[in-house]
N, C-alpha and C positions, 0 to 999 in steps of 0.2 A: 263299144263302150256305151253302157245306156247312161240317161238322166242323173240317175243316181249315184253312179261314178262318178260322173261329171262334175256334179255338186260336192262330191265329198274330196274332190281331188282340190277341187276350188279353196274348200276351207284346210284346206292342207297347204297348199301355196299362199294361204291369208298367213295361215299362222304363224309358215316359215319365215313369212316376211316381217311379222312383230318379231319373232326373235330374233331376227337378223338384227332389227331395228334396236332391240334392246340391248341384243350385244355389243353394237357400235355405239350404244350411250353409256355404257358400262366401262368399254373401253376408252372415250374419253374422260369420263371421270376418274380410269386410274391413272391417265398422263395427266390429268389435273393434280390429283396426289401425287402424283411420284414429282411433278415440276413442285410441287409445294415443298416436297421431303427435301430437295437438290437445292431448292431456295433453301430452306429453312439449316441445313445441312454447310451450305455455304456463308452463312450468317453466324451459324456456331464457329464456325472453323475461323471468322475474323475475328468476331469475339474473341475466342478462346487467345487468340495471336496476341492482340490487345492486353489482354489479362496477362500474358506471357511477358508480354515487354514491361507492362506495370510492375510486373512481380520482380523483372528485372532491376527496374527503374529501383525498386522499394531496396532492394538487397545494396545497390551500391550505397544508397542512400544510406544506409541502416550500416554498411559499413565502414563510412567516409565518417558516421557519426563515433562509432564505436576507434577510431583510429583519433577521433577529434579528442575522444573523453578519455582516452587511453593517456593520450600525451598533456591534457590538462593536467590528470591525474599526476604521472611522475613528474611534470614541474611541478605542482602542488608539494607532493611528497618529498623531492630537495629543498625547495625554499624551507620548508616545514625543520627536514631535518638541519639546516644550517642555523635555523632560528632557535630550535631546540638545545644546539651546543652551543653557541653565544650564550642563553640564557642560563645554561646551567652552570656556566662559572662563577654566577652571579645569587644563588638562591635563597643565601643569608640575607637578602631584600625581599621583604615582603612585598612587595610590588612586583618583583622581578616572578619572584614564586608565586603567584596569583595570575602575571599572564602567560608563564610558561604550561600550567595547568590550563588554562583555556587553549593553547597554540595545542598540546597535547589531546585534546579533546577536537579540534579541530583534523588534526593527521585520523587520529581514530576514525572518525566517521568519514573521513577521504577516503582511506582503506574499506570501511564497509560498506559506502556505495557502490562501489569497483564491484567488491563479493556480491554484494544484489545483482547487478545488473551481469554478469556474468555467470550467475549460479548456474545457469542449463548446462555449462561450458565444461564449470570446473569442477576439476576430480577433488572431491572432500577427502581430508586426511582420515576421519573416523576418529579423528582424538576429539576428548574434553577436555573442557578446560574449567577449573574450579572457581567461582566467581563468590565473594561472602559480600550481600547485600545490603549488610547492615553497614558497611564499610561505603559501599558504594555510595549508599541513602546519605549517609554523613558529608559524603565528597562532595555530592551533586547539592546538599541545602547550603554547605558554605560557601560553591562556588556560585550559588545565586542570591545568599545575602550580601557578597564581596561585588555582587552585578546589579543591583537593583534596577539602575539606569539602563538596562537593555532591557527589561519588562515593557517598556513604554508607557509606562500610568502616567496618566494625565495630572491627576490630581500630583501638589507636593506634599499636601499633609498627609498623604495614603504613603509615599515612598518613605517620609521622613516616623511613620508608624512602624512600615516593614523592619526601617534599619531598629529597631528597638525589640524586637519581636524573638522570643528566643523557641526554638523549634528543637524541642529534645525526642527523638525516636523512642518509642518505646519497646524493647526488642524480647521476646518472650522464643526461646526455644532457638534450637538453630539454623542461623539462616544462608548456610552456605547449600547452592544449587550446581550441576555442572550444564555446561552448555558446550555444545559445537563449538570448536573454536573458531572458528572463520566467522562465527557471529558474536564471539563473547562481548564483543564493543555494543550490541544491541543494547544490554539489560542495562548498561548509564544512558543512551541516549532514549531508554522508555522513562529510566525513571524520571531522567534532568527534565524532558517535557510536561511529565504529571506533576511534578514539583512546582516548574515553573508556572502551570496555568492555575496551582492551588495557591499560590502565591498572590499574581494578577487578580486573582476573583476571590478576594476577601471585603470585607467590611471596610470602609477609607478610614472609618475616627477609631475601629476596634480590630484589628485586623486575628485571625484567631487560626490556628493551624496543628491539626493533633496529627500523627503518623506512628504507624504501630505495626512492626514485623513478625510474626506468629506462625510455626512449623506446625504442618501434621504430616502424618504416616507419607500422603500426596505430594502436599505443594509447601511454599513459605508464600505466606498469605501478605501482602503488603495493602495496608489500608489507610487513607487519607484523607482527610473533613479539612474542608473551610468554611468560614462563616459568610457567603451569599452562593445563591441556588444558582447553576447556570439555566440556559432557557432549556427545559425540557423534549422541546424539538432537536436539540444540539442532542442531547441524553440517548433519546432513540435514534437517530441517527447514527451516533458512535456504539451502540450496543445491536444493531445491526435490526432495530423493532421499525425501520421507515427506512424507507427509501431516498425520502425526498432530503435533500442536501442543504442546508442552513443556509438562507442567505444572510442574517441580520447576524452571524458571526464572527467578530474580529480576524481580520487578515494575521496577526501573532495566532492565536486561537488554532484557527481553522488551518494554517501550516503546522504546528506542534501536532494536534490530534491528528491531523493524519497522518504524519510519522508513526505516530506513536499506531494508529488503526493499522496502519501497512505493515509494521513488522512484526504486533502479537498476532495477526492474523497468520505472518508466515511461518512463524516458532511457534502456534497452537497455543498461545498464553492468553486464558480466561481473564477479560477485562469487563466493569458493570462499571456504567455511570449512576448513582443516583440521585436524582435534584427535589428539592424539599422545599417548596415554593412557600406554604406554612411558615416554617420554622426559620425557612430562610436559611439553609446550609447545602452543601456538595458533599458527597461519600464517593470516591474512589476505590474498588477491589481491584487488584490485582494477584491473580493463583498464577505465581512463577511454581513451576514443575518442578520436582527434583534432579530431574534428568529431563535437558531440554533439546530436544533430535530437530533435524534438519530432513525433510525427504522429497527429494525429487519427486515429482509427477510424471 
């Protein structure tokens, strides 16, 4: 074997030995990954355990609640109806008939919290039910000029203006709609709320209040003006133009409206605030459907 071999044998057993070398570097960088994957891999799987138990944790919880509001509900709903037949012995009192109509408006929306919170659950009958608005709008001003004291106004010359104040509907065309029945109680407790806070947000020495029911081919258009603007941030807010959430508005306020946001959102009933800082008035639309559906997601 001459020189030459020699040399070239040499760079042959060099190079084997870089690649040896680089192999056993390769090779421990994939037990470095593969201990990483078995770490990372063993971290998932406690997690995930964790998550599992929370999930669990969340479920009894979410069902100890739904057993809690189940059995609030039907004592609710006896006391209600035992209150109910007492009082209707009695109706020839105007007193008696004034708070058997609230105790009745109280079972109702006991009943249609239950339906909310339970809608994923429950199989809908597929019936309507025929609601005449114009009747309802009547029901809801007199059972809040008979209430003025639960508005909470501060002022008494603003309460003792409401009670004088007469609120005649203006009804053009007709205004019966049909709705789901397992929500028909919605479209008094949207309107008793738009009532009430057109009510609360009037003028204290002039209090002023037009309301006007009007059908087309679509909807029965239900429209409401008081005389002071609310804050325009409240406005976007409730017509869905901001995000950001009112702080500077009344605790009565800020509960009504978002009753009232939470359910035309879920029956698809077109609601506009509009506030008139100028002119100093509130407009209220409300486009009730003619046919007002219910659909699961």
């Amino acid at each position: 074997m001459n020189s030459t071999e020699i040399d070239a044998l040499k760079k042959r057993v060099l190079q084997l030995e870089i690649e040896n070398q680089n192999c056993r570097l390769e090779k421990e960088e994939m037990f470095k990954n593969l201990n990483k994957i078995i770490q990372e891999k063993d971290k998932f799987q406690r997690e995930h355990s964790n998550l599992l138990l929370k999930e669990q944790e969340l479920r009894n919880i979410s069902r100890s609640y739904e057993i809690i509001i189940d059995e609030l509900a039907h004592s609710i709903n006896s006391d209600i109806f035992i209150a109910v037949n007492f009082l209707s012995r009695s109706l020839d009192n105007p007193k008696i008939k004034k708070a058997d109509s609230h105790i009745k408006q109280v079972r109702d929306l006991n009943n249609l919290l239950m339906t909310y919170l339970k809608r994923d659950e429950l199989q809908f009958s597929g019936q309507f039910k025929e609601i005449v608005l114009e009747q309802v709008l009547n029901e809801q001003i007199e059972l809040i000029k008979n209430s003025l004291s639960t508005l909470r106004i501060s002022s008494d010359e603003h309460e003792e203006n409401l009670e004088k104040l007469i609120v005649t509907p203006e009804i053009k065309g007709n205004s019966t709609v049909l709705i789901v029945e397992e929500f028909a109680s919605a479209l008094s407790l949207i309107v008793k709320d738009l009532i009430r806070n057109a009510f609360k947000h009037t003028n204290e020495e002039n209090p002023e209040i037009t309301v006007s029911l009007e059908d087309n081919e679509s909807y029965v258009i239900l429209l409401i003006k008081n005389n002071r603007a609310i804050d325009p941030v409240l406005a976007d807010w409730f017509n869905n133009n901001s995000l950001a959430d009112p702080q500077n508005m009344s605790k009565s306020s800020k509960v009504g409206l978002r009753v009232v946001k939470k359910w035309v959102d879920l029956l698809k009933i077109p609601v506009k605030y509009v506030s008139n800082k100028k002119d100093d008035y509130t407009t209220v639309e409300v486009k009730f459907p003619k046919r007002i559906a219910y659909d699961k997601i």
